[in-house]
C-alpha positions as CSV (number, residue, x, y, z in Angstrom):
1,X,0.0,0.0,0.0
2,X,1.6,3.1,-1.1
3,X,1.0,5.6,1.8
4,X,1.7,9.9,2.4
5,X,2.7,11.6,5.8
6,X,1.9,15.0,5.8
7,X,4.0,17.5,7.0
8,X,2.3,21.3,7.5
9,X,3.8,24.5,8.1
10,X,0.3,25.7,9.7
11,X,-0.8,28.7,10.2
12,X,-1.6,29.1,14.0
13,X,-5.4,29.4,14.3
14,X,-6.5,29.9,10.6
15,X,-8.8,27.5,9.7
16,X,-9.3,28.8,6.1
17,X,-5.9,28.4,5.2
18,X,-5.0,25.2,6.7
19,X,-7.8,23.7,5.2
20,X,-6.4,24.9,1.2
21,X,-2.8,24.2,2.6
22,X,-3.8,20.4,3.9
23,X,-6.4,20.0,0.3
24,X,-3.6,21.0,-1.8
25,X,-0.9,18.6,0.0
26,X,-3.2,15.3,-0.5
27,X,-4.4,16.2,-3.9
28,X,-0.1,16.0,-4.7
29,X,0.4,12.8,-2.2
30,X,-2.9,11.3,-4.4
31,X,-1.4,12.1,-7.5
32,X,2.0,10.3,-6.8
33,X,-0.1,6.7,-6.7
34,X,-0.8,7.3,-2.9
35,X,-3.6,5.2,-1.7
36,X,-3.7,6.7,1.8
37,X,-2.9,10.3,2.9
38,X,-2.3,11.0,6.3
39,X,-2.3,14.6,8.0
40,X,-1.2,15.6,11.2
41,X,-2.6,15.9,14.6
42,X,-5.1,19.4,14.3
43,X,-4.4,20.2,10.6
44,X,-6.7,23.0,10.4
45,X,-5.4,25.2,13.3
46,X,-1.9,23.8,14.8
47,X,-2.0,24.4,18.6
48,X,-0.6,26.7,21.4
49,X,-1.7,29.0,24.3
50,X,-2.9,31.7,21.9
51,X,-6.9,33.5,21.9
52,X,-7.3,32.9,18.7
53,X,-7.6,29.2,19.5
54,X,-10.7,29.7,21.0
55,X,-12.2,30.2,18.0
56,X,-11.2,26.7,15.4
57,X,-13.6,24.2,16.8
58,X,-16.1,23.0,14.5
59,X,-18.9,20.4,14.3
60,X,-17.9,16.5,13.1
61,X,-20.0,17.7,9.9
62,X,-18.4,20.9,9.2
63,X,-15.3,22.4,6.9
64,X,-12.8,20.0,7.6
65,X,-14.7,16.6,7.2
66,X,-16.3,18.1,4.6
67,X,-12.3,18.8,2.5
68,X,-11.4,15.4,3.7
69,X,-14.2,13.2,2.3
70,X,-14.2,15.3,-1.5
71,X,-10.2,14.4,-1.2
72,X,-11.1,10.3,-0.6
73,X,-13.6,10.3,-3.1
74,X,-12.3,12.0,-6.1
75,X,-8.8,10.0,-5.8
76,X,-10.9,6.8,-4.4
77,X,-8.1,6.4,-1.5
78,X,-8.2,7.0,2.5
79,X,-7.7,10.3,4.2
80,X,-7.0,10.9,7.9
81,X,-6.0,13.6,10.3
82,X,-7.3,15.6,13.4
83,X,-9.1,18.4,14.3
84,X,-10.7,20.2,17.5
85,X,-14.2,19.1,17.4
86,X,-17.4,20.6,19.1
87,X,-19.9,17.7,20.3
88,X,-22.2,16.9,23.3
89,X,-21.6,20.5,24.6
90,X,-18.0,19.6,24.8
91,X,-14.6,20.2,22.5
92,X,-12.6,17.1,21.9
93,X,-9.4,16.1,19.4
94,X,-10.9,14.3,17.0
95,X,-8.9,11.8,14.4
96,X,-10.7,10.9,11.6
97,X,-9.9,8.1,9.1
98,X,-12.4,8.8,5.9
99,X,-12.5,5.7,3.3
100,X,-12.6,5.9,-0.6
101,X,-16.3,6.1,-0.6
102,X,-16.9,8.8,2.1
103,X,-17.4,6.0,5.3
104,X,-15.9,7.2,8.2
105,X,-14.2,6.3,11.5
106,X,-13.2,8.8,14.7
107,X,-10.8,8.6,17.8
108,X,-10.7,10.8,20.3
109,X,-7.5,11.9,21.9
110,X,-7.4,9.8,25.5
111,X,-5.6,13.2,27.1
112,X,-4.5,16.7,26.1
113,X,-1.1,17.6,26.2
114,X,-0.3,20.6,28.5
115,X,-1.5,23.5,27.0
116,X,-3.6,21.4,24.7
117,X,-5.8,21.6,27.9
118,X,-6.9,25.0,27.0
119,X,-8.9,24.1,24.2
120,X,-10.2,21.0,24.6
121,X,-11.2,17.5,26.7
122,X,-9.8,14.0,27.1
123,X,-11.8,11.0,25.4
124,X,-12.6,7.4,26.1
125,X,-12.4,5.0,23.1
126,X,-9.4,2.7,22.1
127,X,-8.4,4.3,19.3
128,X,-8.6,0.5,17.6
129,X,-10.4,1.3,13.9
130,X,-12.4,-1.4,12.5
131,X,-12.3,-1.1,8.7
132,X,-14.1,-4.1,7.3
133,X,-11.5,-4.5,5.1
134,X,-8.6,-3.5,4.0
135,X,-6.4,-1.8,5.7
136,X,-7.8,-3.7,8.1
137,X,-7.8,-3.0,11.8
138,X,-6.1,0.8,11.8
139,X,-4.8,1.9,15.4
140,X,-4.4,5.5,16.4
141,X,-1.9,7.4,18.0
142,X,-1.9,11.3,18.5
143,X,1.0,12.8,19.6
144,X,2.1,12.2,23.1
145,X,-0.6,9.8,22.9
146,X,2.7,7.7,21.0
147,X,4.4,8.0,24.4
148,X,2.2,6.2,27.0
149,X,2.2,2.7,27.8
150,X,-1.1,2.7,28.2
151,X,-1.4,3.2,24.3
152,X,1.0,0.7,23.9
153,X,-1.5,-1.7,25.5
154,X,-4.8,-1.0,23.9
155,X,-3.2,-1.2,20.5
156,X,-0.3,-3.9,20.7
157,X,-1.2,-7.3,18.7
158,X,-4.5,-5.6,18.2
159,X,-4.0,-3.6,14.8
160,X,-2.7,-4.0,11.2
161,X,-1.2,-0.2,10.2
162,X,-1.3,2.6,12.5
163,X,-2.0,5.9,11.7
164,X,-1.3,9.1,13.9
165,X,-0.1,12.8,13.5
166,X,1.6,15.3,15.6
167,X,1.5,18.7,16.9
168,X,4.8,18.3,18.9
169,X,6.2,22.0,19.7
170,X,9.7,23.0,21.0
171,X,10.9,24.8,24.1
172,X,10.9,28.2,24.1
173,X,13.7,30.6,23.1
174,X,15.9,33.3,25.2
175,X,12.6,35.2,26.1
176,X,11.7,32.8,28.8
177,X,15.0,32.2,30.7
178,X,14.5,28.6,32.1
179,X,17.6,26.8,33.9
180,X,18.3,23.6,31.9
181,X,16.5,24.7,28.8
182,X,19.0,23.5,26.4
183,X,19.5,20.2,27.8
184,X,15.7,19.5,27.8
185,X,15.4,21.2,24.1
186,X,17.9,18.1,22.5
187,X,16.2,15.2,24.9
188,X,12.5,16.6,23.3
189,X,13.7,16.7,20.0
190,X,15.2,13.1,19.9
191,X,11.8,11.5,21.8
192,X,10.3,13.0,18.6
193,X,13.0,11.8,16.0
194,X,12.8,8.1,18.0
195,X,9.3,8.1,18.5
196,X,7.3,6.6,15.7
197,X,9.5,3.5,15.2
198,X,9.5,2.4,18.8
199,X,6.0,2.7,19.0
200,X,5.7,0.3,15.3
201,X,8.3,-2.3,17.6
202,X,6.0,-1.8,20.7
203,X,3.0,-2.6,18.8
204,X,3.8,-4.6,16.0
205,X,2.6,-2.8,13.0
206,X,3.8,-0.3,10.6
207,X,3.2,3.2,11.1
208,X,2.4,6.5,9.3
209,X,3.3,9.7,11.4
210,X,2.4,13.2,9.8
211,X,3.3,16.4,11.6
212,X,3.8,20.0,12.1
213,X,7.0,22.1,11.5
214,X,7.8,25.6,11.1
215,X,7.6,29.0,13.6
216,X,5.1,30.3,15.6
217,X,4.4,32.7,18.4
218,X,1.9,32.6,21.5
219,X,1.7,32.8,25.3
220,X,3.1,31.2,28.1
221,X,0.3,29.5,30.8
222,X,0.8,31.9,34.0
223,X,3.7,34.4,32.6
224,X,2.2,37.0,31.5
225,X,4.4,39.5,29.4
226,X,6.6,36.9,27.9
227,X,6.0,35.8,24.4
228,X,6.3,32.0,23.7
229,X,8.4,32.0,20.5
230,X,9.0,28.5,19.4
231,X,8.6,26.0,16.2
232,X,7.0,22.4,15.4
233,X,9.7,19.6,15.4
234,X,8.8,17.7,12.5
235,X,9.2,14.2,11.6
236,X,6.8,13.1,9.4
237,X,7.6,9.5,9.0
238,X,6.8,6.3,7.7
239,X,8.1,2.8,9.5
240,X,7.3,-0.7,8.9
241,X,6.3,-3.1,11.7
242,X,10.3,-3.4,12.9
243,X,10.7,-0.3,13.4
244,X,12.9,0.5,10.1
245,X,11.8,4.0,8.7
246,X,10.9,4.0,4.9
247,X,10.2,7.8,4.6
248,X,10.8,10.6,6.5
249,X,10.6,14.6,6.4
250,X,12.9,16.5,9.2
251,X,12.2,20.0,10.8
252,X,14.1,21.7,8.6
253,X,12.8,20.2,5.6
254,X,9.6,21.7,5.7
255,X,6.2,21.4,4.4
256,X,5.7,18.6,1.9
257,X,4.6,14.4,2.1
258,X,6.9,11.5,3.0
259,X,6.0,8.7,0.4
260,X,6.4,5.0,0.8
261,X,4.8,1.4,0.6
262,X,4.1,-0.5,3.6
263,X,2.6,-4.0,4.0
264,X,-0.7,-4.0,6.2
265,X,-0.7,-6.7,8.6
266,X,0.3,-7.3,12.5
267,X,3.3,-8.6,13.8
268,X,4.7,-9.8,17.1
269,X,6.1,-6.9,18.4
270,X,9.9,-6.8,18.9
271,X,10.6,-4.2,21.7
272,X,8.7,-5.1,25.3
273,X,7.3,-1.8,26.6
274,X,8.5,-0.5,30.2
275,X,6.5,-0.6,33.4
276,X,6.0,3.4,33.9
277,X,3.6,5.8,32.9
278,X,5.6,6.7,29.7
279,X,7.7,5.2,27.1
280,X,10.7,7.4,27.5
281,X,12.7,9.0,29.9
282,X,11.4,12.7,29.7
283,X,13.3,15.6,31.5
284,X,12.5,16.6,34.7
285,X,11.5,20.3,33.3
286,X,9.3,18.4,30.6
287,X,7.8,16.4,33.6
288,X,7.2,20.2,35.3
289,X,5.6,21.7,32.7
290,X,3.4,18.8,32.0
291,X,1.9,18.8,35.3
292,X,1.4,22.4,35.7
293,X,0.0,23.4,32.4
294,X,-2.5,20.3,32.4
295,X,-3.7,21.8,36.2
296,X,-3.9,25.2,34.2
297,X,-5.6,24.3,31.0
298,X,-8.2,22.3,32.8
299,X,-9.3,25.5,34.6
300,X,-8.9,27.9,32.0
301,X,-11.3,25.3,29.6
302,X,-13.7,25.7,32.4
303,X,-13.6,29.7,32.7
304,X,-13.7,30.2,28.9
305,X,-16.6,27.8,27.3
């Protein structure tokens, strides 16, 4: 199955461009034989502590499905990627995995990612995709999502290809003086380069990662007055079921697709996953942040709906 990962350079918070931007990107994946396009983790308005965010949700049955399923049906292939979606009075992270003839499949994002918070609410399924056919059973993985064991369980021996995005974002630069910045800057951009092939090993199945690169500028949760300039890290990637990577698109490369075939179909998986909470070893100052801005986001998601 010849397959596309995605990678944006998104516009922070502009739906109406994202939407052309991620269109344009799977009508060229689709016209290099693709059968499956895959686009990253909120396509249509990247993420970060900025107002504007407030304003990108949108129904399941709105804009962004609505670009997704004319894409699947005019090149007869599969198109997936997340969004923030409004539903039951409630904002969630929706993936969405649209088939050749418009059928469709969702997973919700089991937990937002620190600032993520701000925007939006954790969900309950699996994240396990039954198809009918081929490609079979599809598992998803969002983002940080890819570093849990708990997603390692609920997916491993279960799925034949799966499918995720990112919206992984850097640390921030000299504006925000923060001891051991540096240090925790490299460790976050090798989790991300590492990533998606330990998580095909831990499950057993191959895997196609899109993502976010380029610059963009927001807030910082509680510091007031200090601007939050930063960029996406990248990597969209493809891997077979060992872990070996078949395609891949770094930071620095860009907006464009990472093209390769993979071979549906589980595997044992070759790497046991650890006993903790996540897959890697994440700095202490990653660890920080995590649990203040989730305590943060939760509030300010209750204050602002």
């Amino acid at each position: 199955m010849k397959v596309a990962a995605v990678q944006m350079k998104a516009r922070l918070a502009d739906v109406d461009y994202n939407l052309e931007r991620a269109g344009a990107l799977a009508d060229r994946a689709f016209a290099q034989g693709c059968e499956m396009v895959v686009l990253p983790e909120f396509f249509t308005s990247a993420v970060a502590f900025h107002p504007d965010m407030g304003s990108v949700a949108m129904p399941l049955e709105g804009p962004a499905l609505e670009m997704m399923e004319s894409a699947a049906r005019r090149h007869g292939g599969w198109v997936a990627g997340s969004f923030i979606c409004s539903r039951d009075g409630d904002d969630y992270n929706t993936w969405v995995l649209v088939g050749p003839t418009g059928e469709r499949w969702t997973h919700d994002k089991d937990q937002p990612t620190m600032w993520e918070n701000c925007w939006y609410v954790a969900g309950s399924d699996e994240g396990v995709l039954e198809t009918g056919g081929a490609p079979g059973s599809v598992g998803v993985a969002m983002c940080w999502e890819m570093v849990r064991t708990r997603t390692v369980r609920r997916l491993r021996g279960r799925v034949d290809l799966l499918i995720g995005g990112s919206c992984w974002w850097d640390v921030p630069d000299r504006a925000i003086p923060i001891p051991g910045k540096r240090r925790a800057a490299e460790r976050n951009m090798q989790i991300m380069i590492d990533t998606p092939a330990r998580l095909a090993r831990l499950v057993g199945a191959p895997l196609i990662h899109a993502a976010h690169a380029g610059e963009f500028k927001a807030g910082m949760p509680l510091m007031p007055g200090f601007p939050y300039r930063s960029g996406f890290l990248g990597e969209a990637q493809v891997v077979d079921a060992g872990g070996r990577v078949l395609a891949r698109l770094r930071r620095e490369d860009g907006e464009g697709i990472a093209v390769a075939e993979v071979e549906p179909g589980r595997t044992s998986a070759s790497e046991e996953p650890p006993a903790g909470f996540w897959t890697p070893a994440l700095p202490g100052l990653i660890r920080l942040v995590w649990h203040y801005q989730n305590i943060h986001g939760g509030w300010y998601y209750r204050r602002h709906r």
